[in-house]
C-alpha positions in Angstrom: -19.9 4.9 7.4 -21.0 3.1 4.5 -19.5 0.1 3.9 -16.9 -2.4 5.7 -14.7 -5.1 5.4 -15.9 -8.4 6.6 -13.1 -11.0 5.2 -9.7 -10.5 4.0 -6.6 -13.0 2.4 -3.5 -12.2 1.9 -0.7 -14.3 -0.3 2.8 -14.1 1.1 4.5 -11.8 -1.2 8.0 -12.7 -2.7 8.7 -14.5 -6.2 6.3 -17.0 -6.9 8.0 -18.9 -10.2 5.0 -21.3 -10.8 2.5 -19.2 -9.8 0.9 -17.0 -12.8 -1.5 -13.9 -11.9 -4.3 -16.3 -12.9 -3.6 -18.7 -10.0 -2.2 -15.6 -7.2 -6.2 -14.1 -8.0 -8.0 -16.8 -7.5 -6.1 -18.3 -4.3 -6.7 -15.1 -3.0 -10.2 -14.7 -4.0 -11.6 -18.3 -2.2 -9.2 -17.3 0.7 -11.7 -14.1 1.5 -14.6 -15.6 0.6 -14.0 -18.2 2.8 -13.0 -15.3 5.9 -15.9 -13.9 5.4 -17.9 -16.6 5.5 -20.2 -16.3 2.3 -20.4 -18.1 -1.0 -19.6 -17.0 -4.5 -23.5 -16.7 -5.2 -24.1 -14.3 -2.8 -21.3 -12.0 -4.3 -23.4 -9.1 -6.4 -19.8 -7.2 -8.0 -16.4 -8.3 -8.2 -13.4 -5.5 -8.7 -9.7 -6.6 -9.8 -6.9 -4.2 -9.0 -4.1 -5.3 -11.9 -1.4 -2.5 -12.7 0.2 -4.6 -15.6 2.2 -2.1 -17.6 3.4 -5.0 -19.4 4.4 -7.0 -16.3 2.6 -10.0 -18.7 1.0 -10.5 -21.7 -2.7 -11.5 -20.5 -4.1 -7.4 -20.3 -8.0 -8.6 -20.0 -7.6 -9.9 -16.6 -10.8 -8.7 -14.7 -13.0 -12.4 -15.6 -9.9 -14.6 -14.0 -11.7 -13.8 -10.6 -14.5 -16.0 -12.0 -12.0 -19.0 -12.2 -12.1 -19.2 -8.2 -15.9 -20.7 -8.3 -18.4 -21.3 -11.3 -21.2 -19.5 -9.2 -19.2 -16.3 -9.4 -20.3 -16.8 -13.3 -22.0 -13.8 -14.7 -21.2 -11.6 -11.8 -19.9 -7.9 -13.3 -16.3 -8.0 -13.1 -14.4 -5.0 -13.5 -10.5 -4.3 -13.5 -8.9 -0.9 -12.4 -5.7 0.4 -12.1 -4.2 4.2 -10.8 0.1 3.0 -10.5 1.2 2.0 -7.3 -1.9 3.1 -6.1 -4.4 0.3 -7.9 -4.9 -1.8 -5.1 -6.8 1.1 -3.0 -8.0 2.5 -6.5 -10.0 -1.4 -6.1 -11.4 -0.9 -2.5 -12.7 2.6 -3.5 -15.0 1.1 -6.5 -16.3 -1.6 -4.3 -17.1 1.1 -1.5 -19.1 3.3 -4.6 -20.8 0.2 -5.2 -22.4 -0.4 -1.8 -22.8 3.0 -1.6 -25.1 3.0 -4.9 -26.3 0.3 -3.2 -25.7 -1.5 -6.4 -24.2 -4.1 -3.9 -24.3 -5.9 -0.6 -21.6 -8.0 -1.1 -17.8 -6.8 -3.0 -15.3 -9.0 -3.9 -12.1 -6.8 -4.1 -8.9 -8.5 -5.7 -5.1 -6.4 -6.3 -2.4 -8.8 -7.6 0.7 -8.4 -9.5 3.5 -10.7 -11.0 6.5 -8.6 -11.5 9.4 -10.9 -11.4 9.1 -12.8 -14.5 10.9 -10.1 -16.1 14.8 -9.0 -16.3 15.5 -6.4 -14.4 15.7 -3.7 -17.1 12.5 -4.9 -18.1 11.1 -4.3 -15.1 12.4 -1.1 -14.7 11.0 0.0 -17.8 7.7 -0.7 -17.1 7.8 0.7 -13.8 9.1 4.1 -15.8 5.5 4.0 -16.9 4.1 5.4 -13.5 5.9 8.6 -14.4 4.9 11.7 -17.0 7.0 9.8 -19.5 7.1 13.1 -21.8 9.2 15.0 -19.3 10.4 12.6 -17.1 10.9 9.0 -19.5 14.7 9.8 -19.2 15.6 10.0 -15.7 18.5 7.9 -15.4 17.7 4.5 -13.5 13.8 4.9 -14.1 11.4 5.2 -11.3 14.2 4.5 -8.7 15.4 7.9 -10.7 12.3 9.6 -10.2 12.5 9.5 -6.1 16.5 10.0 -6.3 15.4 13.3 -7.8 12.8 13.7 -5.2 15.7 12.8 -2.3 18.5 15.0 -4.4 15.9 18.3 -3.9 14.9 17.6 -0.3 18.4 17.1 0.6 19.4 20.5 -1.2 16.4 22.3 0.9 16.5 20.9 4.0 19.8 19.0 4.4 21.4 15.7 4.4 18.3 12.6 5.9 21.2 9.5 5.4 20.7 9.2 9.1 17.1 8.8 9.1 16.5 7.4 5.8 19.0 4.2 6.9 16.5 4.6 10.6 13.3 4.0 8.4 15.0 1.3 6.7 16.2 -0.8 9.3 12.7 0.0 11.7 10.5 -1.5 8.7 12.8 -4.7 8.2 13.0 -5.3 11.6 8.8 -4.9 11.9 8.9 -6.8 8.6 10.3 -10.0 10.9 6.7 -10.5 12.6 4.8 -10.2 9.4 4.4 -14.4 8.2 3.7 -12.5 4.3 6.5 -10.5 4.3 9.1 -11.3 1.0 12.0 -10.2 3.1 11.8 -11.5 6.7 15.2 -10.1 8.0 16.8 -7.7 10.4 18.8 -5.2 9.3 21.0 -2.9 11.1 20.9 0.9 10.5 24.9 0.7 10.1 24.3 -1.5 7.6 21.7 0.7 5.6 23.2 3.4 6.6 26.7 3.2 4.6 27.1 1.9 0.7 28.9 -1.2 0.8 28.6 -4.3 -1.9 25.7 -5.8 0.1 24.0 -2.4 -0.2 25.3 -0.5 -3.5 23.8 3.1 -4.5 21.5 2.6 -7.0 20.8 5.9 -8.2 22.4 8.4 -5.7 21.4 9.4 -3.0 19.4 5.9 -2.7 20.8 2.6 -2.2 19.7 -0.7 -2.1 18.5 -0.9 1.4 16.4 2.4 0.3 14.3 1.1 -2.4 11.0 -1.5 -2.1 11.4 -5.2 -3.4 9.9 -6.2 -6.7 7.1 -8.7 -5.9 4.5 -10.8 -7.1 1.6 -11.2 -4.7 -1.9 -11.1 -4.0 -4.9 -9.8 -1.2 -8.1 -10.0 -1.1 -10.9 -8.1 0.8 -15.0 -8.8 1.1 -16.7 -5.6 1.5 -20.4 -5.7 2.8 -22.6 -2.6 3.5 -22.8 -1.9 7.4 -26.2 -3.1 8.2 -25.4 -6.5 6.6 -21.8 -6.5 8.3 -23.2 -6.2 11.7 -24.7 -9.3 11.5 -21.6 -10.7 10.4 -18.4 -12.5 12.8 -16.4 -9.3 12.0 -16.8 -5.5 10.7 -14.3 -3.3 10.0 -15.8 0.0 9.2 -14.5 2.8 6.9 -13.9 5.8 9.7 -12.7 8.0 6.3 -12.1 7.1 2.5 -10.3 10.1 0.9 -8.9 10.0 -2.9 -7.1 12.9 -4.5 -4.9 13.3 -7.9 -2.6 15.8 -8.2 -0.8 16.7 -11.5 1.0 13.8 -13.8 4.4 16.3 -14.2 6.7 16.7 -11.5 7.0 19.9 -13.3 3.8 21.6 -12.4 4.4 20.4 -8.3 6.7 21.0 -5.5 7.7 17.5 -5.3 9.4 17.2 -2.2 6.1 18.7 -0.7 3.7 15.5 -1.1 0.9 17.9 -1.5 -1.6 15.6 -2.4 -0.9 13.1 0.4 -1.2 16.6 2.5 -4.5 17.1 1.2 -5.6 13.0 1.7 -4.8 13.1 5.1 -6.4 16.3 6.6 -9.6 15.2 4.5 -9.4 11.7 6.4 -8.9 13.2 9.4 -11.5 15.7 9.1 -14.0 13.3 7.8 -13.0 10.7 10.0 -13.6 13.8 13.2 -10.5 13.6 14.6 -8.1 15.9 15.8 -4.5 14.8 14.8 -2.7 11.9 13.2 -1.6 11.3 16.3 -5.4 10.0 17.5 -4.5 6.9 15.4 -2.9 3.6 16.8 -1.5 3.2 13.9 -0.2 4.0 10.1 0.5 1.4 7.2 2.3 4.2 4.3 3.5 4.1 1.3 7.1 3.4 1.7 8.0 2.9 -2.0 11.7 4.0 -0.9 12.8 5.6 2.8 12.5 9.5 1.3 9.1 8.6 0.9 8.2 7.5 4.1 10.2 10.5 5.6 8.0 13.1 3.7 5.1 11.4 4.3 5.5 12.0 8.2 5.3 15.6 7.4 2.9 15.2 4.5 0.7 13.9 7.5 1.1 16.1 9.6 3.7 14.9 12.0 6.2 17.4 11.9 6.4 20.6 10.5 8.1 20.7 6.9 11.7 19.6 6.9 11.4 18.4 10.1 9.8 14.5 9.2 13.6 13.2 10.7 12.3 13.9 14.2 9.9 11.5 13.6 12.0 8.6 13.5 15.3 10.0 15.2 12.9 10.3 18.3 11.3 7.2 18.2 7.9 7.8 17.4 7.0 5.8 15.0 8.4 2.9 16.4 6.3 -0.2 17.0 6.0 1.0 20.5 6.4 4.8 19.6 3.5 7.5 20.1 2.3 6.4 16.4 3.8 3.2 15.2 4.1 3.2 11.3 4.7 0.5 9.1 4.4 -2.5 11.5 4.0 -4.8 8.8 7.2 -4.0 7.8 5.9 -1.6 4.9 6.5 -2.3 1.1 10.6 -2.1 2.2 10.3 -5.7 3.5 6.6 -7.0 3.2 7.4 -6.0 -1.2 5.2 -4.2 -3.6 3.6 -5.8 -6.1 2.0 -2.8 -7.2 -1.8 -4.3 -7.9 -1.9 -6.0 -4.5 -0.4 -3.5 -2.4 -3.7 -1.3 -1.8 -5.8 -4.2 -1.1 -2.8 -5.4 1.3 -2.7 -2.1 2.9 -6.3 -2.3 4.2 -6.0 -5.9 5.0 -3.2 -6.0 7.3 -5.0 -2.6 9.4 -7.9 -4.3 9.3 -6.2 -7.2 11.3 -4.6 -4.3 13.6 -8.1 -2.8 14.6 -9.7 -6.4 15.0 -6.8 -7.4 17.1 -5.9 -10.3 14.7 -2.2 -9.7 13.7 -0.6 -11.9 15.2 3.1 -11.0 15.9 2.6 -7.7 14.1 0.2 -6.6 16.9 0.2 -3.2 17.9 -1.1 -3.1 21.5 -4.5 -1.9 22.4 -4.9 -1.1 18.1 -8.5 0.6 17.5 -8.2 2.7 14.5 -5.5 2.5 11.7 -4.8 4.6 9.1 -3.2 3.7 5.6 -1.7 6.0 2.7 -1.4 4.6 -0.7 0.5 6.7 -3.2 0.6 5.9 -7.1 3.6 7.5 -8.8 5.6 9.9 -7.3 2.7 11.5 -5.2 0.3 11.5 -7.9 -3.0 9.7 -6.7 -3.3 9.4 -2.9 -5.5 7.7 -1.3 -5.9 7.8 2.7 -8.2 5.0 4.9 -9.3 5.6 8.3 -10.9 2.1 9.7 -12.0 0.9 13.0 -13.7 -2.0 14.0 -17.2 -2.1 15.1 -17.9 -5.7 15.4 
């Protein structure tokens, strides 16, 4: 254990039309500090998770922190991104920092404005999370990229409408108790189950009801080394912090495998000295679309492969199931705006393991684990986190 979180913000997540990233960063940013009960001065390093792609035209983004209070002024500001990922890819550089001890205080900001684009605009910069050489054709763009991915699993191990439309309807109906949530409505799995013109295919075999909403948000997270955080009202320590990359090319991979998420989570779980996934309380994942989520029950080592549909066909990772995932709702119906999501991830477990979230509460939380996945299993990044004050 070497550094924790001590204060956390998080935007409501949804389209915000007069809200530029400028004014989402630094609402977050006085929103944490203010949690965490410490001024600007005493914050040594400052990291901005900011995908972009194109998403706007302002690319140097990493000094708008400094906008939420002149005493942040000077501070080094830097701003990362690793796709879908860039959020965690922003926790994990404040963590090297206090580990350097460089730091005693982090200031970790993801945000993203997505939605001031057309759609096929969007969709072309989301394209960009892929090995564009190979893969910059797919028809419908990313959403293309994970029909793929569904196509192949369904070829190998069968048809997962069933339990696809199961995921879908669990995390929107979690997704009601989160107040941040862009989409704060039950679904039925009859509903996400069958194509209708409510719930059109997008890009066989995914429809609507499959795919993550395009969002613009913001979180924020202070992170404080763990002799400093003990003396603070809260302390939410690191358990694990595992990051792997796995090839760009879907070529070189078995991608209905998740190897990389694989290798994340046994890491954690190693590192973090436990024995299964099934030790946690709970699991925020990456649930970009539902054939995500489904491999990433097996990925984690829930089931054995092909098998990740007994996950949710049984129950268990239902709010009240042996390993609730995705109480927040997940990115299905909390959204994904992809620079925030990371930083969101670890705030919303954080509240879990401190007992602080509110409807969302999973009963008798004490250690959460999170998986945050930048393109289609490419960078993977797994959090273990328990509170210890």
């Amino acid at each position: 254990m070497t550094a924790c979180i001590v204060g956390w913000h998080h935007l409501p997540f949804g389209k915000h039309e007069h809200l530029e990233v400028e004014e989402l960063v630094v609402e977050a940013a006085v929103g944490a500090l203010a949690h965490a009960g410490i001024g600007p001065e005493e914050v040594d390093e400052i990291v901005l998770g900011h995908f972009n792609g194109g998403f706007g035209q302002q690319e140097f983004t990493s000094s708008l922190v400094l906008q939420a209070d002149e005493r942040l002024r000077f501070k080094p500001a830097t701003r990362v991104e690793n796709a879908c990922a860039t959020g965690s890819a922003a926790v994990y550089q404040g963590i090297r920092a206090i580990e350097a001890k460089r730091a005693r205080f982090v200031l970790v900001v993801g945000v993203e404005k997505m939605t001031a684009l057309p759609g096929p605009e969007i969709a072309k910069v989301l394209r960009k999370a892929a090995y564009l050489r190979e893969e910059g054709e797919i028809e419908g763009g990313f959403v293309g990229v994970f029909a793929k991915i569904a196509q192949l699993y369904f070829q190998r191990y069968g048809d997962q409408g069933e339990a696809m439309a199961r995921i879908a309807a669990k995390n929107h109906r979690n997704g009601c108790a989160n107040p941040w949530a862009q989409m704060r409505k039950e679904l039925s799995v009859e509903f996400c189950r069958e194509p209708s013109d409510k719930n059109p295919i997008v890009v066989a075999p995914l429809k609507r009801t499959d795919c993550s909403l395009v969002s613009d948000g913001a979180a924020a997270l202070v992170l404080a080394d763990v002799e400093t955080a003990l003396a603070m009202p809260r302390a939410v320590a690191f358990r694990a912090a595992v990051h792997v990359n796995d090839f760009l090319p879907m070529s070189r991979r078995d991608v209905v495998a998740f190897e990389g998420c694989e290798v994340a989570w046994k890491k954690a779980l190693q590192q973090a000295r436990l024995d299964s996934p099934f030790d946690l309380d709970l699991v925020e994942t990456h649930d970009c679309f539902t054939i995500a989520e489904l491999i990433e029950y097996e990925a984690m080592g829930l089931t054995p492969r092909g098998q990740g549909a007994r996950a949710i066909l049984e129950g268990w990772t239902e709010k009240d199931g042996r390993l609730p995932v995705n109480p927040s709702g997940g990115l299905k119906a909390k959204g994904h705006p992809i620079g925030a999501t990371g930083v969101s991830m670890h705030a919303l477990v954080a509240m879990q393991v401190r007992g602080e979230a509110g409807e969302m509460q999973v009963k008798d939380a004490a250690l959460g684990g999170l998986y945050n996945m930048g393109g289609a299993c490419v960078a993977s990044y797994v959090s273990i986190l328990e509170a210890i004050r």
